[in-house]
C-alpha positions as CSV (number, residue, x, y, z in Angstrom):
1,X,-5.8,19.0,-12.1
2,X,-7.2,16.1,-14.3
3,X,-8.1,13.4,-12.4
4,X,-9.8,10.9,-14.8
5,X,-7.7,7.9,-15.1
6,X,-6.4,5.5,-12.6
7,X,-3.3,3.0,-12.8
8,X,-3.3,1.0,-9.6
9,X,0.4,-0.8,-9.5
10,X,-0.7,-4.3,-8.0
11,X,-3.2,-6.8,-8.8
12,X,-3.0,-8.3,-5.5
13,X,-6.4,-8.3,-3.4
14,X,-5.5,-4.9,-2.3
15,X,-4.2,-3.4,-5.8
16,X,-7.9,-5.1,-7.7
17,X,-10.2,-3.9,-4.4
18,X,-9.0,-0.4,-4.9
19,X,-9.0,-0.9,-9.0
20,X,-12.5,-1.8,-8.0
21,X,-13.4,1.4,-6.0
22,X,-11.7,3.6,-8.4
23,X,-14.1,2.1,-11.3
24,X,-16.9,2.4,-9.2
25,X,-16.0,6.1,-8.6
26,X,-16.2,6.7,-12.5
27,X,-12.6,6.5,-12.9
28,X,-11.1,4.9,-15.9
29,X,-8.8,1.9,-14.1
30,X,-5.3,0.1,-15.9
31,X,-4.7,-2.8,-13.1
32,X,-0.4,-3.3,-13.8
33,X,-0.6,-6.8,-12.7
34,X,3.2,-8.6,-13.1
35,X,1.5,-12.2,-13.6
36,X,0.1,-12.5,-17.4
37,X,-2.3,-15.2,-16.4
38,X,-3.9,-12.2,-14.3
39,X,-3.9,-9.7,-17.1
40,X,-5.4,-12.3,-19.4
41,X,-8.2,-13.4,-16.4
42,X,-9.2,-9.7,-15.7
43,X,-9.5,-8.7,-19.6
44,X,-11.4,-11.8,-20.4
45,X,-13.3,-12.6,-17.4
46,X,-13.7,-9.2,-15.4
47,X,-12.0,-11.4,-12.6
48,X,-9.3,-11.8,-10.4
49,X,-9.8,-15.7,-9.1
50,X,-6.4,-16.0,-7.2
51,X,-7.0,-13.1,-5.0
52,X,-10.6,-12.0,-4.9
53,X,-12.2,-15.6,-5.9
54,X,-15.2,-15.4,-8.1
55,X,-16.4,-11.6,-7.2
56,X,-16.8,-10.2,-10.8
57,X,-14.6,-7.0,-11.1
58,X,-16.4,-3.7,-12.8
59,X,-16.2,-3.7,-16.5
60,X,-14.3,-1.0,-16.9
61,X,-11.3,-2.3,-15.3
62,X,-8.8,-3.2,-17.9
63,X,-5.2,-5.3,-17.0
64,X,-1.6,-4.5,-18.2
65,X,1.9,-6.2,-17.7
66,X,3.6,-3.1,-18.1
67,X,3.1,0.6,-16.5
68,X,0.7,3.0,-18.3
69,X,0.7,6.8,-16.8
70,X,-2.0,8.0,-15.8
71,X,-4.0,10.9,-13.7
72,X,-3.8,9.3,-10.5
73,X,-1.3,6.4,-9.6
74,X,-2.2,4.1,-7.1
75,X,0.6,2.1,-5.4
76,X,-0.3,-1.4,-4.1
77,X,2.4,-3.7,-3.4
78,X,3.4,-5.0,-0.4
79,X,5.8,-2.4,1.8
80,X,9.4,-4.0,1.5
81,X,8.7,-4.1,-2.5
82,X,7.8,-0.5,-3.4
83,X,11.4,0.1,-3.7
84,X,11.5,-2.9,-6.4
85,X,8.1,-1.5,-7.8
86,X,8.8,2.0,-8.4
87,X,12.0,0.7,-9.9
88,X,10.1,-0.5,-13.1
89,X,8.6,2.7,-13.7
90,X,10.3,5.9,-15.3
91,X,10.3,8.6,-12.6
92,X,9.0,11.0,-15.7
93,X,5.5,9.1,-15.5
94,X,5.2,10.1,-12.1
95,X,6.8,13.7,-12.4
96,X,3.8,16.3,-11.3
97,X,1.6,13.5,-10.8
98,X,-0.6,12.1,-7.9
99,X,1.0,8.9,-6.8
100,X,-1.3,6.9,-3.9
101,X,1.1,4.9,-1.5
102,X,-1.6,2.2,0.0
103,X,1.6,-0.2,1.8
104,X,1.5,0.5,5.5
105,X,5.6,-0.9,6.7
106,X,8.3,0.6,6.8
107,X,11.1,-0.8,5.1
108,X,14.0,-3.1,6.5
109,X,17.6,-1.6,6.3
110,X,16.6,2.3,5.5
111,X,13.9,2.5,8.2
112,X,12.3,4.9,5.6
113,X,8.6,5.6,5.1
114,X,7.2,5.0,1.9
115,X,6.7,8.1,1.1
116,X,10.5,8.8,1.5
117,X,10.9,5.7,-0.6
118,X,8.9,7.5,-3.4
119,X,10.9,10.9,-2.9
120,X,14.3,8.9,-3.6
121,X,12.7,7.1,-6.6
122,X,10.6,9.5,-7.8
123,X,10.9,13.0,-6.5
124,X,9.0,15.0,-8.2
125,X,6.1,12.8,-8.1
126,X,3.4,13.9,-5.7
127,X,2.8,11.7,-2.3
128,X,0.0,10.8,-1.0
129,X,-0.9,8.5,1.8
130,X,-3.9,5.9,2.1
131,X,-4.9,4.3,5.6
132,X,-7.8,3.6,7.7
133,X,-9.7,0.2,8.5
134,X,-10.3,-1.4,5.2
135,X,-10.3,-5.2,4.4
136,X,-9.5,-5.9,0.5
137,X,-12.5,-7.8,0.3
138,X,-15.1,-5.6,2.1
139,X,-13.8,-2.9,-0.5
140,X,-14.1,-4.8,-3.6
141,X,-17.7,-6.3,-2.2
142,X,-18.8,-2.7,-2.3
143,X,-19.2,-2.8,1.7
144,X,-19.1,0.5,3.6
145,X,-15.4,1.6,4.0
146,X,-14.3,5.1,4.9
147,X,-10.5,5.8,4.9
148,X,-7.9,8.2,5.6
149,X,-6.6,10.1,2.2
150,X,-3.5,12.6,3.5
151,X,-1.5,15.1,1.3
152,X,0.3,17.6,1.9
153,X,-1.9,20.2,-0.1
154,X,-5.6,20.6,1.5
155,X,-7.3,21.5,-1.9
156,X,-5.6,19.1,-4.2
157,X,-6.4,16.4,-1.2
158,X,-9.5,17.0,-1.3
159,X,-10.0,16.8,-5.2
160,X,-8.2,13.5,-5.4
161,X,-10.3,12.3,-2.4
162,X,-14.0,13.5,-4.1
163,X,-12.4,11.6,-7.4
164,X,-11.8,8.5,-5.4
165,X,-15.0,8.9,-3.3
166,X,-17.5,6.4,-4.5
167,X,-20.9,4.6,-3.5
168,X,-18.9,2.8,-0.7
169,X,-15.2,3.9,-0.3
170,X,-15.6,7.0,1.5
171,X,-12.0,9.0,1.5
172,X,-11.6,11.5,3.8
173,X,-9.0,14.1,3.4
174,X,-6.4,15.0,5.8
175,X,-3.2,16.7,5.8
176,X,-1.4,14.7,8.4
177,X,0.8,12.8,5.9
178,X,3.3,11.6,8.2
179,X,0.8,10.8,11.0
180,X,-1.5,8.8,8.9
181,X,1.5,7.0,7.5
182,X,3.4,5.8,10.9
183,X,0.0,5.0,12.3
184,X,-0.7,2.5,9.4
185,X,2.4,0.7,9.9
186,X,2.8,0.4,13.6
187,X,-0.7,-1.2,14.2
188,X,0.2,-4.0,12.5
189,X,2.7,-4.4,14.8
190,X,0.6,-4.3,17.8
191,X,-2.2,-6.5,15.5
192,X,0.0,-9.0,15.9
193,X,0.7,-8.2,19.8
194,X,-3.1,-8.5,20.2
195,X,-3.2,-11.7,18.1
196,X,-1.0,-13.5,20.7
197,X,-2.8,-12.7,23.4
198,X,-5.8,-14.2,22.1
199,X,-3.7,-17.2,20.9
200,X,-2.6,-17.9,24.1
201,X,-6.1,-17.3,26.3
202,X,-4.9,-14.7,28.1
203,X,-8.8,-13.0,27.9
204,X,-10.7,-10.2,26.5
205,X,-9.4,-7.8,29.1
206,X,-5.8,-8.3,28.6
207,X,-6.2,-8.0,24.7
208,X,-8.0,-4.5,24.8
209,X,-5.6,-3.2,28.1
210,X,-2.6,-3.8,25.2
211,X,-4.6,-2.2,22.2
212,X,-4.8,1.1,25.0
213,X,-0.9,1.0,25.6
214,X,-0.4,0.6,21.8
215,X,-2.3,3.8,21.1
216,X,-0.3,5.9,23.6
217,X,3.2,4.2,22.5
218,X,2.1,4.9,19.1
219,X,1.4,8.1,19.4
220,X,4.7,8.5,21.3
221,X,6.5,7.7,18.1
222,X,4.3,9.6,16.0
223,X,5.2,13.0,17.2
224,X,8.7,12.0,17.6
225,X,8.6,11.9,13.9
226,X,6.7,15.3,13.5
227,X,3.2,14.0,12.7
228,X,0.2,14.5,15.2
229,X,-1.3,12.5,17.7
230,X,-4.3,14.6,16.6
231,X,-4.6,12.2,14.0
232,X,-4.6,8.9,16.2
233,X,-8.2,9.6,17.2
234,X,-9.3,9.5,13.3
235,X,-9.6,6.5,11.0
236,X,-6.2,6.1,10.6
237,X,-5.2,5.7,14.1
238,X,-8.1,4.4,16.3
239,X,-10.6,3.5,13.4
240,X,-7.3,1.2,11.5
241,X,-5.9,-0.3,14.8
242,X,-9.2,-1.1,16.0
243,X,-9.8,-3.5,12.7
244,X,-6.2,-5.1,12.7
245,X,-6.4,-5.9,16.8
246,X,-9.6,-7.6,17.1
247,X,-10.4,-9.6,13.5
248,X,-9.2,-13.0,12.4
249,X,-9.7,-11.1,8.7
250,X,-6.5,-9.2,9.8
251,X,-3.4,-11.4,8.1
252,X,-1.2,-9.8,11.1
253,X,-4.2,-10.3,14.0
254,X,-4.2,-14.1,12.6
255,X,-0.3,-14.5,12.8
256,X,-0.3,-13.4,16.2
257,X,-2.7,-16.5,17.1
258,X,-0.1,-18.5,15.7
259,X,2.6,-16.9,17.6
260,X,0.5,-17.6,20.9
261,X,-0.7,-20.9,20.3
262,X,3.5,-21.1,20.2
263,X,4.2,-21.5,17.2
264,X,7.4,-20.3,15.8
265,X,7.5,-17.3,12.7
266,X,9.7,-19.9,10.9
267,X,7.0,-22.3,11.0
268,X,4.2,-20.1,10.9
269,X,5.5,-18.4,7.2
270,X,6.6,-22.0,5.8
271,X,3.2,-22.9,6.5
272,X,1.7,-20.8,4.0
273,X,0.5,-17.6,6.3
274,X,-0.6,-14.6,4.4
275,X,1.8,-11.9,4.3
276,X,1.8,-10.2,7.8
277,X,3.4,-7.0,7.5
278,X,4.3,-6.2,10.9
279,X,6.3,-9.2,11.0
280,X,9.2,-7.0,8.4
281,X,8.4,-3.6,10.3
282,X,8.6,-4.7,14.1
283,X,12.3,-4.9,13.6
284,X,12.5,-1.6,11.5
285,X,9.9,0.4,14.0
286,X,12.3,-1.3,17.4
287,X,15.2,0.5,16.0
288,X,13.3,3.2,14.7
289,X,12.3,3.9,18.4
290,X,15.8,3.6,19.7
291,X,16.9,6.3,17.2
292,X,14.2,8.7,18.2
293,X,15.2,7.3,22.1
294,X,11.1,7.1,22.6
295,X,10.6,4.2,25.3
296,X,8.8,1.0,23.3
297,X,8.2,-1.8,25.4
298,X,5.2,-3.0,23.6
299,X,7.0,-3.6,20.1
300,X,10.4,-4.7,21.9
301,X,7.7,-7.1,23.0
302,X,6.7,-8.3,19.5
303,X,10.4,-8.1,18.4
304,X,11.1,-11.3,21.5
305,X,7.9,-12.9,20.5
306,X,8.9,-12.9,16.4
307,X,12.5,-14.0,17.6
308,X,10.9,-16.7,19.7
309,X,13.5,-15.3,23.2
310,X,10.0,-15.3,25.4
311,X,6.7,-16.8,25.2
312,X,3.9,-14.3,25.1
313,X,2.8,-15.2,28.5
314,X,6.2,-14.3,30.1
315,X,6.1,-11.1,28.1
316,X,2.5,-10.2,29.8
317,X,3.7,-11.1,33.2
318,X,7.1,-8.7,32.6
319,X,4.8,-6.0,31.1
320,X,2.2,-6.1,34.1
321,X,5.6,-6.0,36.5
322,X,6.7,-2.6,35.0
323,X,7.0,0.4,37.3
324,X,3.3,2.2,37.9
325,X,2.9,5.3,36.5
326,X,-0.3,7.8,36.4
327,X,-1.9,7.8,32.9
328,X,-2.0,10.8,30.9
């Protein structure tokens, strides 16, 4: 399949880092940005000031208001607007086509993926799924990243990851799709988990005891939904909840300070936080886990702390009062 041209949907920080990447990779890049200010920035300038500051963006990299199809189809927007997002564009452009989902939520109401949001919007476009520790701005700073790239055909996987592979993105293909996908959105979750632990001193020991737990929960839920806890030990389990758990760069780690500090989410979001995408999918994942009847104490956790019902030091002192139980 051809796989010269790139249209990343998103000129967020994510959407123009992996616009950047692509470019880098020799890929001929379309950034679909919905704010014309941006387009005009990125033709005229080669930069994207509002989300990546002054870092100059390859030349290659040209800016549209509108869709244009292309080879490969990145989508970056945030995970409750993919729905919106792939709204815009006419299924045919996708038909047959690579289509990237980078979002890592799952979305309120449906409880869906975002891969089954694509198959209900789309469905004969072709699903992929990105994941693995990344930061938007160690990506479009050409810093070492290696990611998870999962299809569900190993040869075309592996072409669209060698296309997307470049001096510093390294993809690695997988065929894990739903794995890779439920892993990305549940460590934000427990990112913010960590977050408040840290926020509210609770110590080094406590924080990576929780980031233990949330791997085996995690991979509780994972194979409830028929992906493998195989693919926890990878980049887009261990590797991704590693990142989001222990760095202020994580928007969710840094939300979870707040939330221990005590802070409330209400005053926490009207005070200008970055989005924080566990704070939509804890809600989803907690009944997510109820339908697949997989015991979740760690997100029912987060879901008290978001509703502000406990403090995170009464949700430690419940957790650490929980029956024993020999660890498998």
């Amino acid at each position: 399949m051809r796989l010269e041209t790139v249209s990343v949907v998103g000129a967020g920080a994510w959407g123009s880092a992996l616009a950047q990447a692509a470019a880098k990779a020799g890929r001929r890049v379309t950034l679909i940005a919905r704010d014309q200010a941006v387009v005009a920035e990125v033709n005229a300038r080669h930069t994207n000031s509002r989300h990546l500051g002054g870092l100059p963006l390859e030349p290659g990299i040209a800016a549209e208001p509108l869709f244009v199809p292309a080879d490969i189809v990145i989508l970056a927007v945030p995970a409750q607007a993919t729905r919106q997002a792939l709204s815009a564009i006419d299924p045919e452009f996708l038909a047959n086509r690579p289509v990237v989902l980078t979002a890592k939520g799952l979305e309120t109401g449906t409880l869906e993926r975002q891969s089954e949001i694509l198959a209900a919007m789309a469905p004969d476009a072709v699903p992929y799924v990105l994941s693995g520790p990344s930061f938007a701005a160690d990506v479009a700073a050409g810093r070492p990243t290696a990611v998870t790239l999962a299809g569900d055909r190993a040869s075309e996987t592996s072409a669209l990851a060698a296309a997307l592979a470049g001096p510093s993105l390294r993809p690695y293909a997988a065929d894990d799709r739903i794995g890779v996908e439920v892993a990305g959105a549940l460590k934000n979750v427990y990112a913010l988990a960590c977050g408040a632990v840290e926020g509210a001193g609770l110590g080094l020991s406590a924080r990576s005891a929780l980031m233990a737990r949330a791997y085996a929960e995690m991979a509780r839920i994972v194979t409830a939904m028929g992906g493998s806890a195989t693919t926890l030990t990878g980049l887009a389990g261990l590797g991704d909840l590693t990142l989001s758990c222990t760095s202020p760069q994580s928007r969710n780690y840094t939300f979870g300070l707040a939330l221990g500090r005590g802070e409330r989410t209400d005053a926490i979001i009207a005070g200008g936080a970055g989005l924080a995408e566990g704070v939509a999918t804890a809600p989803v994942a907690g009944q997510l886990a109820g339908k697949l009847e997989v015991e979740a104490p760690l997100i029912d956790a987060v879901n008290r702390l978001l509703a502000g019902t406990a403090s995170i030091t009464d949700i430690v002192v419940g957790l650490m009062a929980r029956p024993l139980k020999r660890e498998s």
